[in-house]
mmCIF file of the N, C-alpha and C atoms, coordinates in Angstrom:
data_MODEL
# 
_entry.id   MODEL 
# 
loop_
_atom_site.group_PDB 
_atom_site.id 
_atom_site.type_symbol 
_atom_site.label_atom_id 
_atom_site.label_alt_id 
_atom_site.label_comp_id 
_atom_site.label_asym_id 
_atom_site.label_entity_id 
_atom_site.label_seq_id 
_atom_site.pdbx_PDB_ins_code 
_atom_site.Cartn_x 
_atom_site.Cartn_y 
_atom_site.Cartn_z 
_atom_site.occupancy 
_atom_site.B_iso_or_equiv 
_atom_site.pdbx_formal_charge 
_atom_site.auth_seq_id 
_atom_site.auth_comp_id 
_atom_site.auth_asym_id 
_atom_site.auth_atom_id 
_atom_site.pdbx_PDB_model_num 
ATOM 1   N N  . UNK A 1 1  ? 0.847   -1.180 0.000   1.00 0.00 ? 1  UNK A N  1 
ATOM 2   C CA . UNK A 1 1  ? 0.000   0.000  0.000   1.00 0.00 ? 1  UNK A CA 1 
ATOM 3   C C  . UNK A 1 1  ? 0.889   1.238  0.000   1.00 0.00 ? 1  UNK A C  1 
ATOM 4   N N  . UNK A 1 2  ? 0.431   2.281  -0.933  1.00 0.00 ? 2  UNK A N  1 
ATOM 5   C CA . UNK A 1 2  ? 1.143   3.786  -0.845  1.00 0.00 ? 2  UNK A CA 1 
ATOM 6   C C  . UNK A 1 2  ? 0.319   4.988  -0.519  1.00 0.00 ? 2  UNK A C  1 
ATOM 7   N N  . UNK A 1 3  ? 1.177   5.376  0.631   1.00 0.00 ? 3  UNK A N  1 
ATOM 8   C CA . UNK A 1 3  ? 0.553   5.716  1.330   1.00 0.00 ? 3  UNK A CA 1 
ATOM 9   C C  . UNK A 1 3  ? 1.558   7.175  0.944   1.00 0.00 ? 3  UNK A C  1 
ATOM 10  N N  . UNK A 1 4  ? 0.281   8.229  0.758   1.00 0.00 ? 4  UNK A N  1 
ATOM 11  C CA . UNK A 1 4  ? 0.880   10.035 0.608   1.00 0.00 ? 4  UNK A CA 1 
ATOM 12  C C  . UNK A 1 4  ? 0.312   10.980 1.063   1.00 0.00 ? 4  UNK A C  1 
ATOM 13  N N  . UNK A 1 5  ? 1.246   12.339 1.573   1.00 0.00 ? 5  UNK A N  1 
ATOM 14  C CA . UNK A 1 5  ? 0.610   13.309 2.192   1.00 0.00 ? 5  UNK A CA 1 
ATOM 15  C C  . UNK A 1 5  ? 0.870   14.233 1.700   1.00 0.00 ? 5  UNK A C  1 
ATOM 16  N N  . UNK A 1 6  ? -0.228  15.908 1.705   1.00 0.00 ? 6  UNK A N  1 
ATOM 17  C CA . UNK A 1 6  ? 0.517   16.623 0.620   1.00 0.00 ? 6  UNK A CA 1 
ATOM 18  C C  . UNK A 1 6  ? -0.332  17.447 1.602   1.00 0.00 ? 6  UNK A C  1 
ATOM 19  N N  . UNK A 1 7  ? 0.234   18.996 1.359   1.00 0.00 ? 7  UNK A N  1 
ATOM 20  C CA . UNK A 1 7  ? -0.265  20.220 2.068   1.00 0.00 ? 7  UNK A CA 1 
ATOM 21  C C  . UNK A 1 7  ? -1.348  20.872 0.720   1.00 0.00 ? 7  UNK A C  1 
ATOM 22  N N  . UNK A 1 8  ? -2.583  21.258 0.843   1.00 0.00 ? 8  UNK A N  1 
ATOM 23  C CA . UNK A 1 8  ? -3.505  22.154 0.069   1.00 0.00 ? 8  UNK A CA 1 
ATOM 24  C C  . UNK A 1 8  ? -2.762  22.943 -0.459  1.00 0.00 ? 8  UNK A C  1 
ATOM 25  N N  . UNK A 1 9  ? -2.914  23.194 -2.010  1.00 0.00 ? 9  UNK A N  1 
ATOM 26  C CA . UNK A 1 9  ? -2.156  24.087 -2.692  1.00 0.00 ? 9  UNK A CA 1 
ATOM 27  C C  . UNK A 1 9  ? -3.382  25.251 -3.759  1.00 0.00 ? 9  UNK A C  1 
ATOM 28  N N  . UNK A 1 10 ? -2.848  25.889 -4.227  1.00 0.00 ? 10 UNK A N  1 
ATOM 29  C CA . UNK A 1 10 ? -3.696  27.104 -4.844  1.00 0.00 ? 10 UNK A CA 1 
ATOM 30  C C  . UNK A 1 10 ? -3.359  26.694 -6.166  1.00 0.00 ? 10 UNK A C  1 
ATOM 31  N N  . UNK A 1 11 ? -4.318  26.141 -6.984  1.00 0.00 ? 11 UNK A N  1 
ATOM 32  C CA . UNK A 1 11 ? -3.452  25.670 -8.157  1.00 0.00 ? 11 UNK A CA 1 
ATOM 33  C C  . UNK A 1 11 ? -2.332  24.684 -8.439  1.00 0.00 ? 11 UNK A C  1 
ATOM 34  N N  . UNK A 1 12 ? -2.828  23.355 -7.880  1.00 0.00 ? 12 UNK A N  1 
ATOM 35  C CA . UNK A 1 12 ? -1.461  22.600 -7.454  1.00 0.00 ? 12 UNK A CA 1 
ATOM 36  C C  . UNK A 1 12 ? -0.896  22.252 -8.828  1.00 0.00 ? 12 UNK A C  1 
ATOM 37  N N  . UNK A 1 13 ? 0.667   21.700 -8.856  1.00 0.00 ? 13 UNK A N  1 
ATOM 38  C CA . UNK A 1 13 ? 1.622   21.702 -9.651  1.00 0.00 ? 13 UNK A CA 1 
ATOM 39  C C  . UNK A 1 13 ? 1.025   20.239 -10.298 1.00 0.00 ? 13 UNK A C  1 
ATOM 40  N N  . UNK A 1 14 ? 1.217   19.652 -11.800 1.00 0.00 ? 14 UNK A N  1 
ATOM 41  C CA . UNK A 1 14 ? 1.094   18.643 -12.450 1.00 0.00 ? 14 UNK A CA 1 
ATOM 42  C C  . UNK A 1 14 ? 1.202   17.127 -11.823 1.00 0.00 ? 14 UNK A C  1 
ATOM 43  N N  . UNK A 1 15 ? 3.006   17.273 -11.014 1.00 0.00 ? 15 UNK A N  1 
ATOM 44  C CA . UNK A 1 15 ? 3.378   16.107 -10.210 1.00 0.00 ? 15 UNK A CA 1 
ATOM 45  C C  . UNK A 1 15 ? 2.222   16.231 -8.941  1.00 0.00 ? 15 UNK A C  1 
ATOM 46  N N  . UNK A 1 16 ? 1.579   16.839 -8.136  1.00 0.00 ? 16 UNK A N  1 
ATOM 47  C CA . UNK A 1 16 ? 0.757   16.250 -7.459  1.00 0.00 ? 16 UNK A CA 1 
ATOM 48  C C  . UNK A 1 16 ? -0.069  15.462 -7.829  1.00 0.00 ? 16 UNK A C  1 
ATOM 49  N N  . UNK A 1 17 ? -0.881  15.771 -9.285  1.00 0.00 ? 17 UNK A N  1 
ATOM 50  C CA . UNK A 1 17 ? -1.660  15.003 -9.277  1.00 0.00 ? 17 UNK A CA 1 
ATOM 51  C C  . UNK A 1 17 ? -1.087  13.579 -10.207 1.00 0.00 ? 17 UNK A C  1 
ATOM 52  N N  . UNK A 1 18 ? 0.110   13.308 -10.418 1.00 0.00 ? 18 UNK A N  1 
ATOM 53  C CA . UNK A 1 18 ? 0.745   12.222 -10.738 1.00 0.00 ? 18 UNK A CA 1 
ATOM 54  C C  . UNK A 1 18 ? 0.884   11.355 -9.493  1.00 0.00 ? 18 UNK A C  1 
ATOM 55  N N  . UNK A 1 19 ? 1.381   12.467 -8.367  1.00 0.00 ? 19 UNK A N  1 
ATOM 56  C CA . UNK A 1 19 ? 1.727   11.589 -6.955  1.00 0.00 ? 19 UNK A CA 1 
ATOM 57  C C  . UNK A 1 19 ? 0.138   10.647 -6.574  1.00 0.00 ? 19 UNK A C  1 
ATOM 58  N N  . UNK A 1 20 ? -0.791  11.853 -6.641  1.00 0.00 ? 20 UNK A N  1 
ATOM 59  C CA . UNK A 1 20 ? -2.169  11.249 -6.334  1.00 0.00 ? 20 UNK A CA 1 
ATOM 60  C C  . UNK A 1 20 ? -2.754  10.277 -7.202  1.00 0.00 ? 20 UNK A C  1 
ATOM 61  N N  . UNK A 1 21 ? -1.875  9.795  -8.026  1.00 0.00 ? 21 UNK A N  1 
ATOM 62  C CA . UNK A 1 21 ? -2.812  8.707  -9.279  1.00 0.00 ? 21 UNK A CA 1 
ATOM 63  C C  . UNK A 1 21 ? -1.743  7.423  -8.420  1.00 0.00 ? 21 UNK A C  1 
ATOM 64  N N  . UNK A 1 22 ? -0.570  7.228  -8.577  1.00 0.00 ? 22 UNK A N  1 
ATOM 65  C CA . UNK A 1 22 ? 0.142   6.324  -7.591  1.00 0.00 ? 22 UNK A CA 1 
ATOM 66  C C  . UNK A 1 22 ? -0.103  6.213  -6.306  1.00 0.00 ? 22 UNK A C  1 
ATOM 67  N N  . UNK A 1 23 ? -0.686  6.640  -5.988  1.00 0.00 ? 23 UNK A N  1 
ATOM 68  C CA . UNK A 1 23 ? -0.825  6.482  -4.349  1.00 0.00 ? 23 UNK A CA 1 
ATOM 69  C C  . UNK A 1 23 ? -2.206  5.871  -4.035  1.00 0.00 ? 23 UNK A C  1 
ATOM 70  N N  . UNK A 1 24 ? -2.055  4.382  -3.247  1.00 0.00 ? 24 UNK A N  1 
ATOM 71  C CA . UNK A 1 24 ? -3.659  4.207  -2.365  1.00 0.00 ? 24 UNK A CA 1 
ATOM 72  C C  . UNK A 1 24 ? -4.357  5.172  -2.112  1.00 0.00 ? 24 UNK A C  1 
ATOM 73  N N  . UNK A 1 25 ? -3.624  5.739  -1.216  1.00 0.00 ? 25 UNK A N  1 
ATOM 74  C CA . UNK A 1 25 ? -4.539  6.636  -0.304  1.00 0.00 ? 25 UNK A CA 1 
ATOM 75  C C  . UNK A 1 25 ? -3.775  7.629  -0.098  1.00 0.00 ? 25 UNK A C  1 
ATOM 76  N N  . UNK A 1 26 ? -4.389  8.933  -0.452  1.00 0.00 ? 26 UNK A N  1 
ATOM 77  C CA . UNK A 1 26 ? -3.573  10.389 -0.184  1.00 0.00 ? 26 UNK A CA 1 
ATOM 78  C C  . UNK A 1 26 ? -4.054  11.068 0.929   1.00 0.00 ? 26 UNK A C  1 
ATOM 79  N N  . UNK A 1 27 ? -3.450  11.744 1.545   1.00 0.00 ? 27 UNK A N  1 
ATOM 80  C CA . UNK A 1 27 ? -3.741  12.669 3.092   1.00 0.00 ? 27 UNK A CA 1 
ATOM 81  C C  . UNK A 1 27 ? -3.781  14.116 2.660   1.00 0.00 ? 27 UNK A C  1 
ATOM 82  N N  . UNK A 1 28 ? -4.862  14.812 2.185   1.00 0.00 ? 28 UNK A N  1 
ATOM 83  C CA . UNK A 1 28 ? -4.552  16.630 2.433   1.00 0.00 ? 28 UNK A CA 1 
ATOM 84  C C  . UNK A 1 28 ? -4.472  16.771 3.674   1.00 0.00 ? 28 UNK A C  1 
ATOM 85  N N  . UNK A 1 29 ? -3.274  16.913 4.095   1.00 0.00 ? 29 UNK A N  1 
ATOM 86  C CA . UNK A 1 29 ? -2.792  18.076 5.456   1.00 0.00 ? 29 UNK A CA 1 
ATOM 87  C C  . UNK A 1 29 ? -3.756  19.413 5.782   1.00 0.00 ? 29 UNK A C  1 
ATOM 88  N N  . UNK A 1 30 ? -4.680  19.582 5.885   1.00 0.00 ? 30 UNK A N  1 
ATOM 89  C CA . UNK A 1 30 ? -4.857  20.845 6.149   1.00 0.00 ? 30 UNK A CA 1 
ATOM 90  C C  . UNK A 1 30 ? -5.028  20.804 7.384   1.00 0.00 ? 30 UNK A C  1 
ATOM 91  N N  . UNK A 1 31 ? -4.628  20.625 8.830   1.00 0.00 ? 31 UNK A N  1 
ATOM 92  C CA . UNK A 1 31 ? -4.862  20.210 9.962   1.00 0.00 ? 31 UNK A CA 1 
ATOM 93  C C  . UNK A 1 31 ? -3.553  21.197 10.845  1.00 0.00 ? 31 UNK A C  1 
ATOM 94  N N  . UNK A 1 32 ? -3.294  21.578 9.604   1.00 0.00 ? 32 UNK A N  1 
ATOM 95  C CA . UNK A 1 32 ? -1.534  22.153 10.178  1.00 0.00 ? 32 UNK A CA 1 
ATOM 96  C C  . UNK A 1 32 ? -1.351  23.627 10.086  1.00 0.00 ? 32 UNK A C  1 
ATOM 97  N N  . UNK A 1 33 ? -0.511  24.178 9.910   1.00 0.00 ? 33 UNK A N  1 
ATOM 98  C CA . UNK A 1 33 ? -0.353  25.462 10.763  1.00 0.00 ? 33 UNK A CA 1 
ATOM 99  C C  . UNK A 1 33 ? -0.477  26.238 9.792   1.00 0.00 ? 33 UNK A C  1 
ATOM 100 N N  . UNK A 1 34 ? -1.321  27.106 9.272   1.00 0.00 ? 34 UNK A N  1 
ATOM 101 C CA . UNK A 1 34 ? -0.809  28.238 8.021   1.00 0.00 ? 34 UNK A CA 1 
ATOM 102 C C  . UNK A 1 34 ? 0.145   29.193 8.092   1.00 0.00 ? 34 UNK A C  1 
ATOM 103 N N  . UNK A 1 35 ? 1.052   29.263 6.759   1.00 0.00 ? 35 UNK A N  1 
ATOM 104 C CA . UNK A 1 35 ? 2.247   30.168 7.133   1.00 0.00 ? 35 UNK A CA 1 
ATOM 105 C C  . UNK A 1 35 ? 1.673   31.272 7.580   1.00 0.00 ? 35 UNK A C  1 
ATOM 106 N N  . UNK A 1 36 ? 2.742   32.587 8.070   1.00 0.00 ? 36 UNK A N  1 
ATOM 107 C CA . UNK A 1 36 ? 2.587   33.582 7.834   1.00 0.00 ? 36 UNK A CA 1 
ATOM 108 C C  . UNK A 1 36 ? 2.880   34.624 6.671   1.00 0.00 ? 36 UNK A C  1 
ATOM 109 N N  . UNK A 1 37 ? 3.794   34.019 5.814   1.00 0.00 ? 37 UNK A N  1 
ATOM 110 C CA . UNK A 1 37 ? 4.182   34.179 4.696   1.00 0.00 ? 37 UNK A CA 1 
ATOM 111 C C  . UNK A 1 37 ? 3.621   33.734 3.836   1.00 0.00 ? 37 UNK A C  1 
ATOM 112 N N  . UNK A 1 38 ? 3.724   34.611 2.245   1.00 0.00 ? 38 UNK A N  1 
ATOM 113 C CA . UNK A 1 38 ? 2.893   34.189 1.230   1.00 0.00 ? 38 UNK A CA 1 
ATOM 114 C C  . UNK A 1 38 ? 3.449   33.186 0.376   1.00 0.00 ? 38 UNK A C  1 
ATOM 115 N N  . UNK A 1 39 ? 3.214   31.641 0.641   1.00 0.00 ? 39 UNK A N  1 
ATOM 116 C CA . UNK A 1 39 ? 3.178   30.048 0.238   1.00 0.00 ? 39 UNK A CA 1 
ATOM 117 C C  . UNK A 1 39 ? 2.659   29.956 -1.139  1.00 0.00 ? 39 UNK A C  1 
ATOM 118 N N  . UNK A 1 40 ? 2.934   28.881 -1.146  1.00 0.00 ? 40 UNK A N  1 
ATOM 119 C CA . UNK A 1 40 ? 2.343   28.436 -2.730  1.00 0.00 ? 40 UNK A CA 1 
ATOM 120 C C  . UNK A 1 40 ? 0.745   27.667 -2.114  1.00 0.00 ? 40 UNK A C  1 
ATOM 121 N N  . UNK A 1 41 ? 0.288   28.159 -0.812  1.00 0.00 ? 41 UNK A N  1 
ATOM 122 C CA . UNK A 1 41 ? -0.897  27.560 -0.373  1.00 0.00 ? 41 UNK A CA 1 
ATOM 123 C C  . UNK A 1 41 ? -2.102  28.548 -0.468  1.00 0.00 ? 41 UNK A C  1 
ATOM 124 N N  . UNK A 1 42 ? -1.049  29.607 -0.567  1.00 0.00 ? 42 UNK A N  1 
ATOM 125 C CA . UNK A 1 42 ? -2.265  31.179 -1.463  1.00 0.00 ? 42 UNK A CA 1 
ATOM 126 C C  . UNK A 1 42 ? -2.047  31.813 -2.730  1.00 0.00 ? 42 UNK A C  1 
ATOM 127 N N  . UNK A 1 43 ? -0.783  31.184 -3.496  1.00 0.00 ? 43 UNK A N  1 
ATOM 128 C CA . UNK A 1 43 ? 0.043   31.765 -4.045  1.00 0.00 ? 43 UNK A CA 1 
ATOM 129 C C  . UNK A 1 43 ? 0.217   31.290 -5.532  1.00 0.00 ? 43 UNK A C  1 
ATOM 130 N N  . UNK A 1 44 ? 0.376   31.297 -6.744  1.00 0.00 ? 44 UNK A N  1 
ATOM 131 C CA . UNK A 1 44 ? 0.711   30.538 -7.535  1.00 0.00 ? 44 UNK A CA 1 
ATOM 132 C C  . UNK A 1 44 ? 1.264   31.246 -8.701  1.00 0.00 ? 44 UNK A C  1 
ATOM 133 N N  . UNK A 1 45 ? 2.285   30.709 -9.646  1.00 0.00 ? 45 UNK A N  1 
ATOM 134 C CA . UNK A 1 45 ? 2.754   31.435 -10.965 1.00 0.00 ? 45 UNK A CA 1 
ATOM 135 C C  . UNK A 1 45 ? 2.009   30.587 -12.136 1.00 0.00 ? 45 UNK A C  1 
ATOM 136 N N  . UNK A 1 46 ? 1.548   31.452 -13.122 1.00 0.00 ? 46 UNK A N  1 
ATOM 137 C CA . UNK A 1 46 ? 1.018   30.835 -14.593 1.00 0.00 ? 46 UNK A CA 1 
ATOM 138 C C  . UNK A 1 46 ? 1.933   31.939 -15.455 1.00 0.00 ? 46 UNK A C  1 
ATOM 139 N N  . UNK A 1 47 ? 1.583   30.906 -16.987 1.00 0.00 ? 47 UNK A N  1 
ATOM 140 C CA . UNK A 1 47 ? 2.218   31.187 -17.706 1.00 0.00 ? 47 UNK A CA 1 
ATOM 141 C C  . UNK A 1 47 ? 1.391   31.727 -18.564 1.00 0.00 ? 47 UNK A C  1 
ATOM 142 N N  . UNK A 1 48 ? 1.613   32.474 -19.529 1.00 0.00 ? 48 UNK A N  1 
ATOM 143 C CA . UNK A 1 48 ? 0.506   33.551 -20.435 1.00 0.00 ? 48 UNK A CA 1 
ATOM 144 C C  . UNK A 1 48 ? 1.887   33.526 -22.281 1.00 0.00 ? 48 UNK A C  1 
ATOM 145 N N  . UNK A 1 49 ? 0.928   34.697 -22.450 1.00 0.00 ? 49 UNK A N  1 
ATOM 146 C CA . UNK A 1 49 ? 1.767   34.793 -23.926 1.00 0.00 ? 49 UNK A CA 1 
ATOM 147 C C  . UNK A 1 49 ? 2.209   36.219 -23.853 1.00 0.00 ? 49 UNK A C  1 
ATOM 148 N N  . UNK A 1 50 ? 1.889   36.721 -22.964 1.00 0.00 ? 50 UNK A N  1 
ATOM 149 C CA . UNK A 1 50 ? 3.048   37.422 -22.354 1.00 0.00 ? 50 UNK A CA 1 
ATOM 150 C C  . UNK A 1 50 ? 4.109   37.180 -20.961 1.00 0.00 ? 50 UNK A C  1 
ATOM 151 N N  . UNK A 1 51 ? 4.358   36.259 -20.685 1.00 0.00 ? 51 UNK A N  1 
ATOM 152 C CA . UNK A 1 51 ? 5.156   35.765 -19.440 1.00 0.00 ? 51 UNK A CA 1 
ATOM 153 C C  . UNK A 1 51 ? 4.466   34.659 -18.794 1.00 0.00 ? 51 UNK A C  1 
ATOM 154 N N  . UNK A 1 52 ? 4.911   35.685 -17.648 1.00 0.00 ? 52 UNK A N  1 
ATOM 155 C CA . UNK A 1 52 ? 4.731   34.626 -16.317 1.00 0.00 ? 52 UNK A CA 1 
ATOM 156 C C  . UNK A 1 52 ? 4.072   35.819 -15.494 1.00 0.00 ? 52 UNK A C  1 
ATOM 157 N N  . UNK A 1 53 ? 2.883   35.320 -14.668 1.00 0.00 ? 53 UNK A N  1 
ATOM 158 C CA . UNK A 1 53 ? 2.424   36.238 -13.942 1.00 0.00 ? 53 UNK A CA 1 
ATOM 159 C C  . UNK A 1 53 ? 2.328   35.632 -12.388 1.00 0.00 ? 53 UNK A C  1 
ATOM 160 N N  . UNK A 1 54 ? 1.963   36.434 -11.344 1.00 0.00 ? 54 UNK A N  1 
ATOM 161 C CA . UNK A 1 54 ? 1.468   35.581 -10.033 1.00 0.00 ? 54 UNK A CA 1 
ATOM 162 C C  . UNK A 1 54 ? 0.222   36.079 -9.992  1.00 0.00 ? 54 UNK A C  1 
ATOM 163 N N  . UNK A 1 55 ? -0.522  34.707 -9.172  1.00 0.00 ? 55 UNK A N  1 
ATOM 164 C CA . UNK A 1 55 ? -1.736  35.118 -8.713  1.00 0.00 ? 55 UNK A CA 1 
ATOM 165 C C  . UNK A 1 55 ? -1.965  34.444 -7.508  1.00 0.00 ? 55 UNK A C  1 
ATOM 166 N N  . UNK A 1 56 ? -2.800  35.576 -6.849  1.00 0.00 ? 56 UNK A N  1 
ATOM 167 C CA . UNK A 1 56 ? -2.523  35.334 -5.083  1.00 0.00 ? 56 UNK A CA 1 
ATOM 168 C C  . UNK A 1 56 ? -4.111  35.674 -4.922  1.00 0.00 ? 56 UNK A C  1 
ATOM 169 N N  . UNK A 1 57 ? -4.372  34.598 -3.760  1.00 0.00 ? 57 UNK A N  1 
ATOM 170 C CA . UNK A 1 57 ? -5.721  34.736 -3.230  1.00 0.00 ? 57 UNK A CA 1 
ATOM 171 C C  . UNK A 1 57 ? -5.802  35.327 -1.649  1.00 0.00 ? 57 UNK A C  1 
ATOM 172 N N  . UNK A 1 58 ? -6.289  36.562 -1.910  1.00 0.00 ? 58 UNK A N  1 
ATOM 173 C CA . UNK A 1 58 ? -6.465  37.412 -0.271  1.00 0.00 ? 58 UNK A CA 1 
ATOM 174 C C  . UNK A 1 58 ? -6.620  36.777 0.925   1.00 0.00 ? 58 UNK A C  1 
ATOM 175 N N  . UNK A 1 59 ? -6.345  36.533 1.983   1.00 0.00 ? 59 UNK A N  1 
ATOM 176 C CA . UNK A 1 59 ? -6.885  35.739 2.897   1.00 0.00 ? 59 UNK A CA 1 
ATOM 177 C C  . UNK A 1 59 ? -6.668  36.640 4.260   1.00 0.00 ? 59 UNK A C  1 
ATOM 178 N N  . UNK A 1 60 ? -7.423  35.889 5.151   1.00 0.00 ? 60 UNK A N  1 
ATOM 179 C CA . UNK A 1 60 ? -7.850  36.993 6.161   1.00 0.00 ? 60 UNK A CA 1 
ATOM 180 C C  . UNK A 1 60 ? -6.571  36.262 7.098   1.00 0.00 ? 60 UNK A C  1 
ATOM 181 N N  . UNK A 1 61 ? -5.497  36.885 7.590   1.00 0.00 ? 61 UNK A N  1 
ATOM 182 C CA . UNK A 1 61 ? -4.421  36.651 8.817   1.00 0.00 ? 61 UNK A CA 1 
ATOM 183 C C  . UNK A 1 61 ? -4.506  37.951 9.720   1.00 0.00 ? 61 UNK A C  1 
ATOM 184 N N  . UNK A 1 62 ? -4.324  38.738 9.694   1.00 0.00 ? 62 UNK A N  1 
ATOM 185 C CA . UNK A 1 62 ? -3.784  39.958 10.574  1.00 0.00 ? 62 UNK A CA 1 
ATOM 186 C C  . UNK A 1 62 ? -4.886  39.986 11.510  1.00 0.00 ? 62 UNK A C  1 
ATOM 187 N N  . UNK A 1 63 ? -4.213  39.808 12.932  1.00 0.00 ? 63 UNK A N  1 
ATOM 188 C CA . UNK A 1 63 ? -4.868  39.520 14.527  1.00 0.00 ? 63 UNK A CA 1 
ATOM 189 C C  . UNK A 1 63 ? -5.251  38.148 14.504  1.00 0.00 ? 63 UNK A C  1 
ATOM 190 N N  . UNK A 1 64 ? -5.284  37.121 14.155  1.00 0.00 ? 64 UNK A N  1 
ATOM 191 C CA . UNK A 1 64 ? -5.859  35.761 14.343  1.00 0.00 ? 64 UNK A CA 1 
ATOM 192 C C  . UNK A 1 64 ? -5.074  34.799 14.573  1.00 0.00 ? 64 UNK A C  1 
ATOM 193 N N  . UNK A 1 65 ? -3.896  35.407 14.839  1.00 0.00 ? 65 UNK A N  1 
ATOM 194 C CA . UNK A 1 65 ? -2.875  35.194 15.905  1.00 0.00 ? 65 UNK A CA 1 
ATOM 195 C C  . UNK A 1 65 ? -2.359  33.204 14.604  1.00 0.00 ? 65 UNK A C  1 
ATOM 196 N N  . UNK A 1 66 ? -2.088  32.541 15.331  1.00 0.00 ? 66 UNK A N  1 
ATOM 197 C CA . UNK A 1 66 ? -0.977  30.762 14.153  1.00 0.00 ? 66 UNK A CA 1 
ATOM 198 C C  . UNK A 1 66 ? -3.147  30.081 14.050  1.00 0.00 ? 66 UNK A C  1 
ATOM 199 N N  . UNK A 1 67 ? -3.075  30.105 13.091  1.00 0.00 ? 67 UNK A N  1 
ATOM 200 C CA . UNK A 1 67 ? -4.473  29.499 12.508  1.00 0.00 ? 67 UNK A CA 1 
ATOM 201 C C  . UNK A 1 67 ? -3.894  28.078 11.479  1.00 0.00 ? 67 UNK A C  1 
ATOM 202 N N  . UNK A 1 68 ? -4.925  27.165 11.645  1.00 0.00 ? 68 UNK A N  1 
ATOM 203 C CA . UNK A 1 68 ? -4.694  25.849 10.678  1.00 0.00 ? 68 UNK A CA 1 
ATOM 204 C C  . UNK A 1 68 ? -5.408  26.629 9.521   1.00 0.00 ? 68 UNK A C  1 
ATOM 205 N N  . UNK A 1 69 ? -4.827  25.929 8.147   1.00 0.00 ? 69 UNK A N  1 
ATOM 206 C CA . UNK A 1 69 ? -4.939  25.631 6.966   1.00 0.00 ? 69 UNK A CA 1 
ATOM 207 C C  . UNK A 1 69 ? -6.603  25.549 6.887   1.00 0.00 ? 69 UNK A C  1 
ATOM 208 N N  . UNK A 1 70 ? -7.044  24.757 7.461   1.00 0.00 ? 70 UNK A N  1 
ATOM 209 C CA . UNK A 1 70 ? -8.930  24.844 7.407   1.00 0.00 ? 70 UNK A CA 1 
ATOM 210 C C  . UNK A 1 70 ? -9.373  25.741 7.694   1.00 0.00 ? 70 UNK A C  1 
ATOM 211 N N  . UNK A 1 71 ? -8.892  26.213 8.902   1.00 0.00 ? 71 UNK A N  1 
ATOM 212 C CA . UNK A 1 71 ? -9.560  27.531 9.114   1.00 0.00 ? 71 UNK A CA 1 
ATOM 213 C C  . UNK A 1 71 ? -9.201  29.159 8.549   1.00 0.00 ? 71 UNK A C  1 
ATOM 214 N N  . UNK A 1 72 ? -8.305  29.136 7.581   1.00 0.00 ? 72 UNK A N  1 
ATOM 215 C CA . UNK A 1 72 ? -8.462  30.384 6.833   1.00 0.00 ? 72 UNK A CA 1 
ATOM 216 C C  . UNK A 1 72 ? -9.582  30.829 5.745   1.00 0.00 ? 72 UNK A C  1 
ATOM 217 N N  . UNK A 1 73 ? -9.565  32.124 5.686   1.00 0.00 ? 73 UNK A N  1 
ATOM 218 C CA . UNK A 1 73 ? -10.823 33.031 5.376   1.00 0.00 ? 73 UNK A CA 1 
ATOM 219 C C  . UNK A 1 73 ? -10.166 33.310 4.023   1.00 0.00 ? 73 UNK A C  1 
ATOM 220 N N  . UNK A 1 74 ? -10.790 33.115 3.154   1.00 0.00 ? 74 UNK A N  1 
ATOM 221 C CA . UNK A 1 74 ? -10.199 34.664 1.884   1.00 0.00 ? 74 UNK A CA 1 
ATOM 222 C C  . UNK A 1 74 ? -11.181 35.909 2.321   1.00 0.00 ? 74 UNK A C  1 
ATOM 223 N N  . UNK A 1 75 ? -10.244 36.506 1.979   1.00 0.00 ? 75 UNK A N  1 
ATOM 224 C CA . UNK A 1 75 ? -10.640 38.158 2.135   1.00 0.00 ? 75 UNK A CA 1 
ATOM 225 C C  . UNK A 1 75 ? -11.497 38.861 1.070   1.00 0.00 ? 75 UNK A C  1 
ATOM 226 N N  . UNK A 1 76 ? -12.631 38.600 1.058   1.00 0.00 ? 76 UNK A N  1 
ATOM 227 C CA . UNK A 1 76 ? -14.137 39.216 -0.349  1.00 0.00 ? 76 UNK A CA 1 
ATOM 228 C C  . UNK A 1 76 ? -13.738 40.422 -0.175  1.00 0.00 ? 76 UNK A C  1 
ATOM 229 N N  . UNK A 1 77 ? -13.252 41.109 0.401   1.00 0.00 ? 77 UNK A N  1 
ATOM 230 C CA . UNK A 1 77 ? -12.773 42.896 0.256   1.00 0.00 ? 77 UNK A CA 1 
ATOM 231 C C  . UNK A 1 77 ? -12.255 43.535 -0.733  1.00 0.00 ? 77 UNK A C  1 
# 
């Protein structure tokens, strides 16, 4: 049995979902600590025909002191 764990991503990368076709049984982590820094868990780069751009999804941190991964907000503001 293969057994995998992976942290929630914003647009996850190709190889995850390769990891997730090999694997029994996969674990989303979201149980765990959200950075305070901007991760590839709010965060992501695409590619266009003009470059490379980022795109980032707002989320509510400031005063809510080390929050898990489930419990973050995006920010509708």
């Amino acid at each position: 049995m293969i057994l995998s764990t992976n942290q929630p991503y914003f647009a996850p990368y190709p190889g995850f979902f390769y990891k997730a076709h090999l694997s029994d049984c996969l674990v989303i982590l979201d149980d765990v600590q959200f950075p305070h820094k901007t991760t590839w868990i709010s965060r992501n780069r695409f590619k266009n025909d003009q470059g490379t751009f980022w795109m980032t999804i707002p989320v509510l941190k400031k005063g809510l002191g080390l929050q898990k991964i489930s419990q973050v907000r995006i920010c509708h503001a």
